[in-house]
N, C-alpha and C positions, 0 to 999 in steps of 0.2 A: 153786593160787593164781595168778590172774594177776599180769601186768606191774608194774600199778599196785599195788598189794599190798606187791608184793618193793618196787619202789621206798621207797614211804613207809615199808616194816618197817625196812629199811637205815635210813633219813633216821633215823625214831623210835629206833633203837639208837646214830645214833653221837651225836646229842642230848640223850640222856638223860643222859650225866654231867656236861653243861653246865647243862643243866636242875636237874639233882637240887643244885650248887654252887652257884644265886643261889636255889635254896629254901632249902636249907641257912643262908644269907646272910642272909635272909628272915625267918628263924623264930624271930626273937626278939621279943618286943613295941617292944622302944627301937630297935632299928634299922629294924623297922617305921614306927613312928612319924616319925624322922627323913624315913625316902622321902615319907610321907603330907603331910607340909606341906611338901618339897621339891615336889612335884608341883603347887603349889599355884603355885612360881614360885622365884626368885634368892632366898638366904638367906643369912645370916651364920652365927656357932658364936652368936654371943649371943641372936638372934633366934630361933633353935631348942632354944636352951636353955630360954630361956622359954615358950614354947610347949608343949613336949615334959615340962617338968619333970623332964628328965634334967640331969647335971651335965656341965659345961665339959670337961672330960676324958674320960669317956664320947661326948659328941657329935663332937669330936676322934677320936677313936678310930674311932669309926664312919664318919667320915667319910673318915678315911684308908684304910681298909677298901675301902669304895665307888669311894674314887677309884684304886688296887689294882686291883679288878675288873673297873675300865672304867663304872661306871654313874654317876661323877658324876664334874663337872669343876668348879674355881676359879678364879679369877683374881682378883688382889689392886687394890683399887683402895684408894688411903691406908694409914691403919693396917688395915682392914679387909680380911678374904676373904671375897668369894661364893661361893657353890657351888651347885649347878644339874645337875639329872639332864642326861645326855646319851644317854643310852640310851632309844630310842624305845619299845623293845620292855619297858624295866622300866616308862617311864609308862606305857604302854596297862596294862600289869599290875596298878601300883599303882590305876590310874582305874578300873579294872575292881572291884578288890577294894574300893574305895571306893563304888562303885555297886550292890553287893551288900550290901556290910554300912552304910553309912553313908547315904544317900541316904533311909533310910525313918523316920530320926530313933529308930531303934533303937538 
């Protein structure tokens, strides 16, 4: 095997349990859903609730989850929290998986 090879095998083993924890994170439909209109742009818990047709305490939850992980951030303006991916690498993911399955009106 060459250089290049050993490199990226190394890179893809020590990866993969970081990998395998935002699938994991991932693989649920509602917390899916929550990143899918997250990616869309700055959101509220109320404005995701509606959207998502999940309930107030579930999107809470999930959001506290994400922002945990590192993939999303808030900042409080009034009574109000926004929240917003901050993880570059979960949008490209999410826009990715939205361009495979959603894009073709399937």
């Amino acid at each position: 095997m060459n250089a290049v090879f050993e490199k990226n095998k190394e890179l893809m083993l020590e990866k993969a349990v970081e990998v395998a924890g935002i699938l994991k994170l991932l693989a649920h439909e509602g917390r899916l859903k929550v990143l899918c209109f997250l990616s869309e742009g700055e959101m509220n818990v109320s404005q995701l609730c509606e959207l998502t047709e999940l309930s107030q305490s579930y999107v809470s939850q999930t959001l506290k989850q994400f922002e945990m992980a590192g993939l999303v951030s808030s900042r409080k303006e009034g009574k109000w929290v926004w929240y917003h991916i901050i993880s570059d690498e979960i949008l490209e993911l999410i826009q990715s998986l939205q361009n495979i399955y959603c894009e073709n009106g399937e």
